[in-house]
C-alpha positions, -999 to 999 in steps of 0.1 A, spaced: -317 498 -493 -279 495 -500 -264 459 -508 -241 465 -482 -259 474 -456 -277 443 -461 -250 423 -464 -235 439 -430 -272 434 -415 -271 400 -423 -235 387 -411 -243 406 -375 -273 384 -376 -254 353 -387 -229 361 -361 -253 358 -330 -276 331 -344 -242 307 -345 -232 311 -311 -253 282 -300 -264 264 -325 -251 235 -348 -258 256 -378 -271 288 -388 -283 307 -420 -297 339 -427 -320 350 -462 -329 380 -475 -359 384 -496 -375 409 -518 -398 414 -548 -406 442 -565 -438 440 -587 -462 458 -613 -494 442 -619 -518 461 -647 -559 450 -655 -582 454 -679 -616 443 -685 -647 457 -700 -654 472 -660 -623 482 -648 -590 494 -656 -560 490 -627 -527 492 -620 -509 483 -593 -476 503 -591 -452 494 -574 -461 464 -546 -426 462 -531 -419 434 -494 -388 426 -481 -376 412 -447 -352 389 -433 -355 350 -420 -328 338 -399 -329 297 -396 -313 280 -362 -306 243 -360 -309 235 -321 -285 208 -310 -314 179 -304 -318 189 -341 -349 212 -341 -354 242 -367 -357 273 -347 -366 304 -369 -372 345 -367 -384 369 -395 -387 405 -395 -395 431 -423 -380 459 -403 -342 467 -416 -338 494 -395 -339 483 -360 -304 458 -358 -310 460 -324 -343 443 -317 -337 414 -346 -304 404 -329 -327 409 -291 -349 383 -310 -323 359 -321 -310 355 -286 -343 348 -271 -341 323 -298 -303 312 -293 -312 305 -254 -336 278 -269 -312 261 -286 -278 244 -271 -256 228 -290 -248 192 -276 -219 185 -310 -245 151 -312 -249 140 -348 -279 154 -368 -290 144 -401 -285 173 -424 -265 169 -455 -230 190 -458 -228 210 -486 -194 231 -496 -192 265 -490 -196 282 -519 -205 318 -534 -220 335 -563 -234 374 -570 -255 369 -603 -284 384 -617 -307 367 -650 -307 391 -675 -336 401 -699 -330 410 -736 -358 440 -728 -359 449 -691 -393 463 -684 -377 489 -659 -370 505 -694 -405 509 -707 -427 533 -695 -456 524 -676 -478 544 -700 -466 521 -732 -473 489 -709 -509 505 -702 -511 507 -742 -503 476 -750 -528 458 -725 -553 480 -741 -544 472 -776 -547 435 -767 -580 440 -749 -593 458 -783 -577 432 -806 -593 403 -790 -629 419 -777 -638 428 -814 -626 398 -831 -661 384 -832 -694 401 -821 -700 369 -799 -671 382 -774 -689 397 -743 -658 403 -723 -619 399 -721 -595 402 -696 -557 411 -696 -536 407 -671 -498 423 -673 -475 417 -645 -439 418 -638 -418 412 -609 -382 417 -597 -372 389 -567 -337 396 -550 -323 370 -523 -297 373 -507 -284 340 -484 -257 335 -461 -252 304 -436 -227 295 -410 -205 270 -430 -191 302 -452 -221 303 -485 -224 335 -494 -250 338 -525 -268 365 -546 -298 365 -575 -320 388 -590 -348 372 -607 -368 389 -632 -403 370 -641 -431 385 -668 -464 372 -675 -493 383 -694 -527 364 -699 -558 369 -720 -590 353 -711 -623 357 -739 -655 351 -726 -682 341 -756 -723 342 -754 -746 327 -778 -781 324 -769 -781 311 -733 -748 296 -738 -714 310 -723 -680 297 -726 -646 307 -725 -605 303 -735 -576 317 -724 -536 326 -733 -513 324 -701 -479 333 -714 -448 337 -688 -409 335 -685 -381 344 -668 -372 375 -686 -382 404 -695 -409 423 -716 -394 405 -747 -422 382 -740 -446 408 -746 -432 419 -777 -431 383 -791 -469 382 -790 -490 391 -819 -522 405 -823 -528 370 -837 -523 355 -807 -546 377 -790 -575 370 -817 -572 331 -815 -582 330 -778 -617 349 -790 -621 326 -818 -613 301 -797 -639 313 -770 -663 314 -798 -656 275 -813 -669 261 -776 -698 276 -781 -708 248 -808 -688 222 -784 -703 187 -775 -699 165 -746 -668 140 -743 -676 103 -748 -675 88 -713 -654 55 -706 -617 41 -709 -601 57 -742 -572 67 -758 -560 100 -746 -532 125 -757 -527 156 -744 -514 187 -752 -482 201 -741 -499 222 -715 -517 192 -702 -488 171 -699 -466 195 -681 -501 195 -656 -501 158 -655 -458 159 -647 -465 187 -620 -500 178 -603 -505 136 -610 -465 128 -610 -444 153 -593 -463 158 -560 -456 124 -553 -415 130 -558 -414 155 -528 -390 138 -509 -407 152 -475 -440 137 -487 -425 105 -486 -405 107 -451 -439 111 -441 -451 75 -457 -472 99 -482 -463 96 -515 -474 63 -541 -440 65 -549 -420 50 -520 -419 12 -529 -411 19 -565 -379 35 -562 -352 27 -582 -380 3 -606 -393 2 -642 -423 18 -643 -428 32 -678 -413 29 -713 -379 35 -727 -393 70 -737 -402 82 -705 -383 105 -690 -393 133 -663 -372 158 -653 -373 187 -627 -348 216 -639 -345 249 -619 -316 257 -647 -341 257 -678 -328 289 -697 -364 311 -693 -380 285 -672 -409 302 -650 -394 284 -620 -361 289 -630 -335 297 -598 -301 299 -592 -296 288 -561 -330 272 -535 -340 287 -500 -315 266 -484 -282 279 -504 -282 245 -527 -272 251 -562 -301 243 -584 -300 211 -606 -314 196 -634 -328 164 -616 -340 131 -638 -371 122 -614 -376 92 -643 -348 82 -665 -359 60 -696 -389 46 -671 -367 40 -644 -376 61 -615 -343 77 -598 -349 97 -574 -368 121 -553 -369 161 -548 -348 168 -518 -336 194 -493 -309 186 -472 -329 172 -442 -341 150 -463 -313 141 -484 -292 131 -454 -321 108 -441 -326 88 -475 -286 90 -488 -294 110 -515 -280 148 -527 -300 178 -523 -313 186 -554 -321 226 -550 -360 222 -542 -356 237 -506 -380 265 -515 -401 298 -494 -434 320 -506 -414 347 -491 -394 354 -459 -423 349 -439 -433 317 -451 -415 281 -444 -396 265 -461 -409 232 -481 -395 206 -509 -411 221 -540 -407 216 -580 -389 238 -598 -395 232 -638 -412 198 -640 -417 181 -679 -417 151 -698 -391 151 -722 -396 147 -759 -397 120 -781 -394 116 -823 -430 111 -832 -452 136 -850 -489 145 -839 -508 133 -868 -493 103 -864 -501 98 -825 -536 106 -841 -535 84 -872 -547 46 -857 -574 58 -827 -602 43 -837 -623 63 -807 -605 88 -785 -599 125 -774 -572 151 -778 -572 177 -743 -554 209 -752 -562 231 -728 -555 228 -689 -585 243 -665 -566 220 -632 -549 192 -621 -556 176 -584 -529 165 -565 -529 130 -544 -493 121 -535 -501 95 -510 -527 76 -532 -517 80 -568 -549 90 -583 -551 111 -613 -574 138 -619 -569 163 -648 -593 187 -663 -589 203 -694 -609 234 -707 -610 224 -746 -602 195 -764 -614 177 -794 -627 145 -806 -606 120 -824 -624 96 -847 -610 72 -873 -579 86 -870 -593 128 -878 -603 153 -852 -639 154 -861 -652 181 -829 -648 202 -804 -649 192 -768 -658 212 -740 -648 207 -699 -633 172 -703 -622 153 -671 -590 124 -670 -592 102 -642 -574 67 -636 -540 51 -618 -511 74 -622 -484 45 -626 -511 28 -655 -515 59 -673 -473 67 -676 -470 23 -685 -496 30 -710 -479 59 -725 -465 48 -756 -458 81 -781 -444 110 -777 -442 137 -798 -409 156 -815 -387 186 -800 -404 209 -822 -442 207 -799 -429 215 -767 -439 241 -743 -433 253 -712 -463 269 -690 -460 291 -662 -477 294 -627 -476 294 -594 -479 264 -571 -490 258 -533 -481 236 -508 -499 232 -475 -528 261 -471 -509 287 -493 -471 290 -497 -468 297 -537 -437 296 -559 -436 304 -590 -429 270 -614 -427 259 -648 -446 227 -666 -446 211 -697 -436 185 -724 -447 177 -757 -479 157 -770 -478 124 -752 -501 93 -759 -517 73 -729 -552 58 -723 -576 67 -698 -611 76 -679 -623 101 -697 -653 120 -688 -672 151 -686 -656 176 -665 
């Protein structure tokens, strides 16, 4: 469907949901994807999945969010029907409301990959999922199965509000994933590679057959793994499972709406000390490549790089612009949807620890008893308690200062404020990594998001996952 036909579809719609309310905005939403499996069963591909529909927002003069969505962008008649039934539910009394102002602005932009995977054929993206299924299922005899999962997506929005905003983005996101399952005996285990961006298929033309033969090998190693030691110890994880333990044990907890609803840990400590000089956390919807990279949230806010924790001091929280006008902060560019037909909630972006000089062997070199977790399996969320609970799929014992074995299904449980006081390395620019996924909020609602950091150094429980 033309750009200007949306466009003129949407400002018709903007024109009628104004008429009584205190403010109005209208977004357009679509994604375009391609999806390709492979296993040793099956072979798919889904080709193309397209949605698209329109959500226009109201703001009700006793200041209540009245909203409408439709996925038909045909019939201009029956949306605008529909926003009048929902205009006559909301009068606009010119009363104060707290919602912060933000200045009209407008921008028309679109991320661009260095390879645009609308310019390779579907039959060389086949051939390369089925290269990497044969590289990694016969790098060792022990490999019973591998999956790879290809998949590629092409999210347009399109937002205009009442106060004169008038914004455009085309987000291109890749991912691809590789997942080795081992057998020995009656033993099974398994690894993985998870590997996304946004960008283009330049991320799957950085990866090496290498790459793809590591996971195997690395499916095979856990085969011989032993049990973690159980107990308080000293911990450090892996950049993966520090960008988990910024997202899941630290971030949740920074939602700003969480914590107008007295449920976040967080509350009391604003504006306090509460980790080293070192720390610092950051959520950045402008990371160049960033899986949860944006240009601009669900709400028309400019996305920000936002220092949650700033050299252990915590700053601020994640905010939309309800929020932001409660607590006297800015809006931060968190105001984020699933789709058109989901709400809008206060969700992270790209959430990581920022490095620090040290070097791994050295975070390694003085713990008498300890473990190093490299691989994430999950993280659990508890904003309004504070509770940490990470679990990593692989991970290895530190002894004496030398990794000395391999660890299978370890668990990290403890205080999240005394794990980030008790972190006291992190390691150099050079280790970090930024994972991709998606994240939920409520009983679905996922976005796409970014996590990550370097090796960081902290203590505690440590158990069998």
């Amino acid at each position: 469907m033309e750009y200007n036909y949306i466009i003129d579809f949407m400002e018709k719609a903007l024109t009628e949901a104004v008429k009584n309310s205190l403010y109005a905005d209208v977004l357009f939403d679509r994604v375009e994807s391609t999806a390709i499996l492979k296993d040793k069963v099956e072979e798919k591909i889904y080709n193309p999945n397209m949605s698209s529909g329109l959500v226009i927002r109201i703001l009700s003069g006793e200041g209540v969010w009245l909203e409408t969505a439709t996925c038909d962008l045909t019939g201009k008649r029956k949306l605008l029907n529909s926003i009048r039934k929902l205009s006559r539910r909301s009068k606009s009394t010119g009363g104060n409301f707290n919602f912060y102002p933000v200045k009209p602005w407008k921008i028309n932009s679109e991320i661009k990959p260095s390879v645009h995977f609308k310019n390779i054929s579907l039959e060389e993206k086949l051939e390369n999922v089925k290269h990497t299924f044969t590289i990694a299922s016969k790098t060792d005899k022990r490999i019973i199965n591998t999956r790879i999962v290809y998949s590629e997506s092409i999210n347009e929005k399109i937002f205009v509000n009442s106060e004169g905003s008038s914004l455009r983005q085309l987000i291109p996101r890749t991912r691809l994933s590789v997942l080795c399952v081992a057998k020995e005996a009656d033993r099974v285990d398994y690894d993985y590679l998870s590997l996304g961006h946004t960008g283009g298929y330049e991320l799957v033309k950085r990866i090496r057959e290498e790459d793809a033969a590591a996971v195997a090998r690395s499916a095979v190693e856990l085969l011989n793994a032993v049990e973690a030691p159980a107990g308080r110890l000293p911990v450090v994880l892996s950049p993966s499972m520090t960008g988990t333990f910024a997202h899941e044990s630290f971030g949740h907890g920074c939602e700003a709406d969480q914590v107008l609803r007295n449920r976040s840990y967080l509350i009391k400590h604003i504006g306090e000390k509460i980790g080293g000089e070192d720390f610092t956390l950051y959520d950045d919807g402008t990371y160049p490549g960033g899986y949860g990279t944006i240009l601009f949230d669900d709400e028309g806010v400019k996305t920000s790089k936002t220092a949650i924790v700033e050299k252990g001091v915590l700053k601020t929280f994640l905010h939309d612009r309800v929020t932001a006008a409660y607590m006297n902060a800015k809006p931060t560019g968190n105001s984020r949807r699933e789709s058109f037909m989901r709400k809008n909630f206060i969700r992270m972006t790209n959430t990581y620890i920022a490095s620090g000089d040290w070097k791994l062997n050295e975070m390694i070199s003085d713990i008498k008893l300890g473990v190093l977790m490299t691989r994430f399996e999950s993280g659990m969320e508890d904003p309004a308690g504070g509770g940490m609970q990470l679990k990593a799929k692989k991970g290895y014992l530190v002894e004496s200062g030398k990794i000395t074995k391999v660890l299978s299904n370890l668990a990290l449980t403890g205080d999240v404020l005394k794990f980030v006081k008790d972190i006291d390395a992190i390691s150099c620019a050079s280790d970090f990594e930024l994972d991709s996924g998606t994240c939920g909020k409520g009983h679905e609602d996922y976005v796409p998001v970014g996590s990550g950091g370097s090796y960081i150094r902290s203590k505690g429980i440590v158990s069998q996952g």
